[in-house]
C-alpha positions as a Markdown table, in Angstrom:
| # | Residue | x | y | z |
|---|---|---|---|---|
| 1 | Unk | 167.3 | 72.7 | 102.9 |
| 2 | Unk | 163.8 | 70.6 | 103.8 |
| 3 | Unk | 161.9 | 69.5 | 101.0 |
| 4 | Unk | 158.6 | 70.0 | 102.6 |
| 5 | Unk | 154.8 | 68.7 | 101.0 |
| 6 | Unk | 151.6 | 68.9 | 102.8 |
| 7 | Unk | 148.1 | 67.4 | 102.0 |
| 8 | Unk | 144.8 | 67.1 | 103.4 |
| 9 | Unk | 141.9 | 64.8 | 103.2 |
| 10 | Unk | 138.7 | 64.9 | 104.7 |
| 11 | Unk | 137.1 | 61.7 | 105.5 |
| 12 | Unk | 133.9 | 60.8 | 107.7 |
| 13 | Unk | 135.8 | 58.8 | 110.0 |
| 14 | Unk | 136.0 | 60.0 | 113.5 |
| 15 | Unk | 139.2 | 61.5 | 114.8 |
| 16 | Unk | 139.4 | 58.6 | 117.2 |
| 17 | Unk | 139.3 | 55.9 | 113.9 |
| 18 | Unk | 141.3 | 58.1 | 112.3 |
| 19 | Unk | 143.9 | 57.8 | 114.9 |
| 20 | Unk | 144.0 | 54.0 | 115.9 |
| 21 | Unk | 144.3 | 53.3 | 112.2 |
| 22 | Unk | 147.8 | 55.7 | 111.7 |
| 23 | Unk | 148.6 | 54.8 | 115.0 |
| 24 | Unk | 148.9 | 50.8 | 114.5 |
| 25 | Unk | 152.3 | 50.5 | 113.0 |
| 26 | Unk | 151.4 | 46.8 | 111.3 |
| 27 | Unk | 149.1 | 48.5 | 108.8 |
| 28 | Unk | 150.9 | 51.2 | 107.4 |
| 29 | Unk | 152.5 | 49.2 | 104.7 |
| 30 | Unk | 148.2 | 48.5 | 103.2 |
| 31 | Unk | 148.5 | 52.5 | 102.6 |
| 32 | Unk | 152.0 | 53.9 | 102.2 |
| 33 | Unk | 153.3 | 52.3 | 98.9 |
| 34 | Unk | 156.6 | 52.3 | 99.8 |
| 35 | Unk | 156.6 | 50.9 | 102.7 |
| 36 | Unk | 157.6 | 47.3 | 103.9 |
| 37 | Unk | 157.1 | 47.1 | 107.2 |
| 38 | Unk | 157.5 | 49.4 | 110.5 |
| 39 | Unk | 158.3 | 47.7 | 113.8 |
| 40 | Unk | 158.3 | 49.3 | 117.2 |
| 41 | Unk | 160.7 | 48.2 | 119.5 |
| 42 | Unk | 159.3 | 47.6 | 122.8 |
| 43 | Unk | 156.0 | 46.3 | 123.7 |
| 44 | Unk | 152.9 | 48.3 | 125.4 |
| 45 | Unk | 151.1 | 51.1 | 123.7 |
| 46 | Unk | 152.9 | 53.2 | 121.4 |
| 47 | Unk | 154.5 | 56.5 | 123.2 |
| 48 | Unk | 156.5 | 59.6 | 122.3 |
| 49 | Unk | 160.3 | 58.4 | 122.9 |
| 50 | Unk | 159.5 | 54.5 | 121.3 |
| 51 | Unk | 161.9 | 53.5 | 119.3 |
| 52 | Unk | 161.0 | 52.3 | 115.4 |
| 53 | Unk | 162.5 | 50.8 | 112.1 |
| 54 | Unk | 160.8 | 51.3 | 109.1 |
| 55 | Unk | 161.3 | 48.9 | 105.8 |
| 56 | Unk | 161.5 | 50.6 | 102.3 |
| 57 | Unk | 161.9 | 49.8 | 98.7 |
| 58 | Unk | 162.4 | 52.3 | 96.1 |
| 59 | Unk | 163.2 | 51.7 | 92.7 |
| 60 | Unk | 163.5 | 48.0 | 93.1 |
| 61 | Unk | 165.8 | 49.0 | 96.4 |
| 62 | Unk | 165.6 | 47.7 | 99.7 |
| 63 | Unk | 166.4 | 50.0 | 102.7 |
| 64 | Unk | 166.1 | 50.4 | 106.4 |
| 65 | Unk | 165.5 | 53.3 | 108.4 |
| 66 | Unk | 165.4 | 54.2 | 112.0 |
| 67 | Unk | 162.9 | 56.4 | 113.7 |
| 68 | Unk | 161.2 | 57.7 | 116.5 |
| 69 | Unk | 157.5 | 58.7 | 118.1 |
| 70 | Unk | 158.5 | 61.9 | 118.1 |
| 71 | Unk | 154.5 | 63.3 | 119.0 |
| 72 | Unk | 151.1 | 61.2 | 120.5 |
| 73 | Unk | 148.4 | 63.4 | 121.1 |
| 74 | Unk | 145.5 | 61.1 | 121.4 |
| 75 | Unk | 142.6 | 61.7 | 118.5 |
| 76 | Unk | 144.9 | 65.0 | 117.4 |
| 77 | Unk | 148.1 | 64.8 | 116.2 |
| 78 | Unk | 151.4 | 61.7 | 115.4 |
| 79 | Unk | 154.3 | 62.5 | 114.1 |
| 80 | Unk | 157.4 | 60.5 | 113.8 |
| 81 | Unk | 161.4 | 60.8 | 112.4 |
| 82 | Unk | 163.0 | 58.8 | 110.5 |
| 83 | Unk | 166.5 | 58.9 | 110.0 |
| 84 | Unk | 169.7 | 56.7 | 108.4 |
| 85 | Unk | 173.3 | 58.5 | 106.9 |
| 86 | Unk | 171.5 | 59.7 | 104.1 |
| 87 | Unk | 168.8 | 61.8 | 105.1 |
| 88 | Unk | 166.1 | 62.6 | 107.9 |
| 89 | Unk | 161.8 | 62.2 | 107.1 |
| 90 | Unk | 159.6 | 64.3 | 109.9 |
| 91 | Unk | 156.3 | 62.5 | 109.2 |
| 92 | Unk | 153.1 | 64.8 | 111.0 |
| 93 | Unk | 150.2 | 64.1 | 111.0 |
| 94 | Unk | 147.1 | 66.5 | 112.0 |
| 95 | Unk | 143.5 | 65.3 | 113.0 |
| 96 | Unk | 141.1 | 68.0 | 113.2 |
| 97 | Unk | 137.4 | 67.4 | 114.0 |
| 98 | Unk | 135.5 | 67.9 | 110.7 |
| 99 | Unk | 131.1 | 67.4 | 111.3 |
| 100 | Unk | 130.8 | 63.9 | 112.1 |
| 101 | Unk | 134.0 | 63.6 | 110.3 |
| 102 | Unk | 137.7 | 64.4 | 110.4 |
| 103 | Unk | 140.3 | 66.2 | 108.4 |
| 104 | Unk | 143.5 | 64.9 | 108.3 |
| 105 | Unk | 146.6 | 66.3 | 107.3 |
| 106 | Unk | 149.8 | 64.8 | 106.1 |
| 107 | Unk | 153.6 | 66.7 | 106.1 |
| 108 | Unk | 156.6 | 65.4 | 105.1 |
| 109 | Unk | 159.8 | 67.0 | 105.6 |
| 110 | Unk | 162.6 | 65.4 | 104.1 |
| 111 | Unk | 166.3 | 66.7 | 105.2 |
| 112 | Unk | 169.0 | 65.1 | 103.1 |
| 113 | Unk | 172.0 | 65.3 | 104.9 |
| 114 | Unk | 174.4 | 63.3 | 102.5 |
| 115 | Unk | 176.0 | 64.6 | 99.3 |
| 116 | Unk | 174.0 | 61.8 | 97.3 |
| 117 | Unk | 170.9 | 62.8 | 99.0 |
| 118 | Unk | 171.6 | 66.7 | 98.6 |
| 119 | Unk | 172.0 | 65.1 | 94.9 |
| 120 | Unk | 169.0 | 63.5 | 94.3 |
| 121 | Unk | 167.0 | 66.0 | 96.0 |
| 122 | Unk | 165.2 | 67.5 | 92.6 |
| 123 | Unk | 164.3 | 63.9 | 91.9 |
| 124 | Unk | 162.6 | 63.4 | 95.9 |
| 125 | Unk | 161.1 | 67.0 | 95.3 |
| 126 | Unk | 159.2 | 66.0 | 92.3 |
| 127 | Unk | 157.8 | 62.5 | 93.3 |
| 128 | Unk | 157.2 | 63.5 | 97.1 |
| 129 | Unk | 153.4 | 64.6 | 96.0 |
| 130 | Unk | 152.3 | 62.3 | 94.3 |
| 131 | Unk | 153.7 | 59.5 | 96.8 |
| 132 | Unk | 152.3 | 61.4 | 99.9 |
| 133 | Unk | 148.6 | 62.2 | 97.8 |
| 134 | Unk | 148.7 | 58.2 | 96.8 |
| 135 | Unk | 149.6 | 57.2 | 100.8 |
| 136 | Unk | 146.7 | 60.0 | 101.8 |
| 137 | Unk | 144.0 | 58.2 | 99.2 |
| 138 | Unk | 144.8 | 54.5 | 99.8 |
| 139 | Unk | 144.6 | 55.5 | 103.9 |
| 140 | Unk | 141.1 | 56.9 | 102.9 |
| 141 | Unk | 140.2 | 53.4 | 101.4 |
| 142 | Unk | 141.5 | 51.3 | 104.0 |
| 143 | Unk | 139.3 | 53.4 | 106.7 |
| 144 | Unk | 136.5 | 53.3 | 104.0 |
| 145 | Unk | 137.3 | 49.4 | 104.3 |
| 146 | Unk | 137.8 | 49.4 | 108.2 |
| 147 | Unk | 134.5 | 51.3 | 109.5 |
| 148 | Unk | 132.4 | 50.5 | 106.6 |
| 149 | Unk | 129.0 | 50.4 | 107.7 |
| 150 | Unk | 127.7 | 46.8 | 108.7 |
């Protein structure tokens, strides 16, 4: 069974900022605390079928996952899938046009598939909030910090 959390943000970013800041693998590690790093294998711009690896530490421990572009609807909607022997992570994003603004959304799905994972699912339940509202306030900074006025 999918443990499942969705939030959503409104910031006065345009969908197209929005987008090329999710969208540029390098920075997502200035706004999802967990993450290390995520590399794309490949080179050109991203696409649905590129291949990724995405970096972790939790609880002082180091781990590597591999994923996917799984959607790339330009300005609308990314999503990507992560995967290694313990679980799967769906990763959506949603861009919506908001005023002169945008409303973003942010789902997680998380599928353990191991008995350790199926384990320590109450544990991934609980913190998944708070981790995904912390990623969805620091990405609100950084485009704060990115488009800010000159």
């Amino acid at each position: 069974m999918a443990i499942v959390f969705e939030h959503s943000i409104d910031v006065p970013q345009s969908p197209n900022q929005v987008f090329s800041l999710i969208d540029d693998y390098k920075k997502v590690p200035l706004w999802a605390i967990r993450c290390e790093g995520v590399a794309k294998q490949g080179t050109g711009p991203n696409k649905v079928g590129d291949k990724l690896r995405y970096a972790y530490c939790e609880s002082g421990k180091h781990g590597l996952m591999d994923g996917v572009i799984v959607t790339q609807d330009q300005d609308s909607r990314l999503s990507y899938k992560y995967y290694d022997k313990m679980m799967q992570v769906f990763v959506d994003f949603r861009l919506e046009p908001d005023g002169a603004g945008t409303r973003l959304t942010h789902r997680i799905e998380i599928t353990p598939h191991s008995f350790m994972a199926k384990l320590m699912s109450p544990m991934y339940r609980m913190k998944l909030p708070k981790q995904t509202v912390a990623a969805m306030e620091a990405l609100r900074g950084l485009l704060a910090k990115e488009y800010a006025p000159a």
